[in-house]
N, C-alpha and C positions, 0 to 999 in steps of 0.2 A: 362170229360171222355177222357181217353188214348187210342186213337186208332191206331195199328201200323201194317203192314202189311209184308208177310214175303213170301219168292221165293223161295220153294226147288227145288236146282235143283244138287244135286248130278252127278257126270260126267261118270258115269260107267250105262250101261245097257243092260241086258243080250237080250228081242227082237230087240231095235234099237241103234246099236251103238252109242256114245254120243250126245245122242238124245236132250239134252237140245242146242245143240250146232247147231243142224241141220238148214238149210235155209228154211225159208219160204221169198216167195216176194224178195230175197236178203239179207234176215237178220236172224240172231240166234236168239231161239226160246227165249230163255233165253234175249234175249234185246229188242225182240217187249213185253215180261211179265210185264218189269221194266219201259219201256218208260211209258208202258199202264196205269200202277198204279202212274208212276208220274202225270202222266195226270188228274187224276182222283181227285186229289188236296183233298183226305180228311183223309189223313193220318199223325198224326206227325213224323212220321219214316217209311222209307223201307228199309227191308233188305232182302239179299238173304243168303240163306243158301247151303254149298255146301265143297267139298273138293278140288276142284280144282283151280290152280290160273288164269286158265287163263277166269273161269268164273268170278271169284275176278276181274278182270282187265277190264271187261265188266262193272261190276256192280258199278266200278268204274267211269267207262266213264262218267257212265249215274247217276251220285251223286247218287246212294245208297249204303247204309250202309253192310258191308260185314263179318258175321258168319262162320268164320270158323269150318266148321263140322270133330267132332272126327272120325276116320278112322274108328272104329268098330260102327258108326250108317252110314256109307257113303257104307257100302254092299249091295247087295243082300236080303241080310234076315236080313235088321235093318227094323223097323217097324216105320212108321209115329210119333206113339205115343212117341220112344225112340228122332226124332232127334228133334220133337217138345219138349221133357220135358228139353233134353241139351240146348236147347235156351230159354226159357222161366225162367231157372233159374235165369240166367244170366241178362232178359232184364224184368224189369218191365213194366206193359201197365193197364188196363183194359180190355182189347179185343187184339186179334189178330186175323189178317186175313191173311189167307194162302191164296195164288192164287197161280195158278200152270202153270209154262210156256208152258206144252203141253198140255193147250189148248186157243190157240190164237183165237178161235174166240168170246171168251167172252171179252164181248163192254164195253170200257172206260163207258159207261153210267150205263150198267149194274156192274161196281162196283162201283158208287156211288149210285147207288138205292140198292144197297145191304148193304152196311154201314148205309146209312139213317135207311134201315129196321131194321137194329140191337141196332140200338139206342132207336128204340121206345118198343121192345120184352124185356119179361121181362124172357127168357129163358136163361140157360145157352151157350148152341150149338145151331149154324143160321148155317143148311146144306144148300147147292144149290140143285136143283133137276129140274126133266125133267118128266112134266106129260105126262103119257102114255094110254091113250084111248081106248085100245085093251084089246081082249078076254088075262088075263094072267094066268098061271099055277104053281102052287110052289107044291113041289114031288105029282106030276098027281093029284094034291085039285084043283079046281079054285080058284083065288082069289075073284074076283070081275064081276064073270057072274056065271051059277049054268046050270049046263049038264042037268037039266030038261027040259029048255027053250032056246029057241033061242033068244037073245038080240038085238036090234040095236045097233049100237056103239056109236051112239050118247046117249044111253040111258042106257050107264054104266060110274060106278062111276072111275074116272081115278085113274091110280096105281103111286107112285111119286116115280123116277127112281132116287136113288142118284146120282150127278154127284159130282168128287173133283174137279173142275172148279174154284172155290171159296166157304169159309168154313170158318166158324170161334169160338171161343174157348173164354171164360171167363179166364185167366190167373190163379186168384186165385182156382177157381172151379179145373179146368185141374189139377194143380196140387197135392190141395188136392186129386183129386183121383188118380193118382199118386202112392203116399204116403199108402194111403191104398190097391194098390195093386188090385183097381178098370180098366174097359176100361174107361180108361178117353174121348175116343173119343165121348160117346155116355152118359157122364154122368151128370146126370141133367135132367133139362127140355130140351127138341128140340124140335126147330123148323124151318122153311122150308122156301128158298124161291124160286121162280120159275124162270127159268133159260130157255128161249128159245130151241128147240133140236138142235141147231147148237154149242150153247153155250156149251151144257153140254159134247161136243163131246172130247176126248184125243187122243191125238198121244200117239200111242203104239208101232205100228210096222209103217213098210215104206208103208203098202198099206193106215194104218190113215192118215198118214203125205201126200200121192196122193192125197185122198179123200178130205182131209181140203185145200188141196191148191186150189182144183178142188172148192170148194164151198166159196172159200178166197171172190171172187165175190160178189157172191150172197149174202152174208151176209154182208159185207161192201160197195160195190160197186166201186166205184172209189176214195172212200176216204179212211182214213187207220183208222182203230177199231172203 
């Protein structure tokens, strides 16, 4: 089985300016992503995906493989789906795993317990997710407690929060639906795996990017991922 892993980190962003490029700890978010998954030793290829050279020149440092991304998927309004099917054409695998450089505090361990898990699913899509405990509400329905009763929260059934943390994709499947003009994100079987709430957390804006530095600690401690 071909398992390879890929880094979007496009250089343009409309809430945190080139936000893939930003410091955490002393480093670009974009090179703690790449160390991370080198690390993780269960990949036959990494590579990052991106329009920019001087993220290339990163991606270089640290031996992975580098995607240059066509300009009309490297905007605003190019869609996951478009810059995954331009690389995917290109690069045979079995699986591919997206990880995503804003969010650093998902742990060199948890992506090899994530590959492990994808090996044994017999699903097409292995999302990440962050179970959530709480009373929740989708347009004023509850989901998973009932306005008759008052619940403990211990004693409701948890809501599972997608995170794009890490995420991954059967290559052939993807792009058969593709082709048919399907979401290929969600097509197939899916299934889940569980992701810490630290882990599932992204840099968005510069107050996520405070926040995760602020809890860089606690999550790591004095060792690094």
């Amino acid at each position: 089985m071909k398992i390879i892993s890929l880094i979007p980190a496009r250089i343009g962003s409309q809430r945190l300016n080139r936000k893939n490029l930003r410091l955490l700890k002393g480093m670009p978010l974009i090179q703690i992503a790449i160390q991370k998954v080198v690390r993780s030793g269960v990949f036959e290829e990494i590579w990052v995906s991106s329009d920019s050279e001087e993220i290339s020149q990163i991606a270089g440092k640290e031996s992975a493989l580098f995607h240059k991304r066509p300009a009309e998927f490297a905007n605003s309004t190019a869609t996951s789906e478009e810059y995954l099917d331009d690389f995917l054409k290109d690069h045979v695998c079995d699986w591919i795993v997206q990880v995503h450089s804003i969010a650093p505090l998902l742990s060199v361990q948890e992506i090899v317990d994530f590959v492990d898990f994808l090996k044994s699913t017999s699903a097409n899509v292995v999302l990440g997710y962050v179970p959530v405990k709480l009373e929740c509400v989708l347009n004023e329905r509850p989901l998973n407690f009932s306005f008759d009763k008052k619940t403990n929260s211990q004693e409701l059934e948890f809501v599972k929060k997608i995170s794009w943390s890490i995420s991954a994709w059967k290559r052939d499947d993807f792009l058969e639906a593709r082709r048919q003009n399907k979401c290929a994100t969600y097509y197939g079987k899916v299934d889940y795996f569980e992701l810490d709430a630290l882990s599932g957390m992204v840099i968005k804006t510069e107050f996520d990017l405070k926040m995760i530095d602020a809890l860089y600690k606690l999550k790591f401690g004095h060792a690094s991922y």
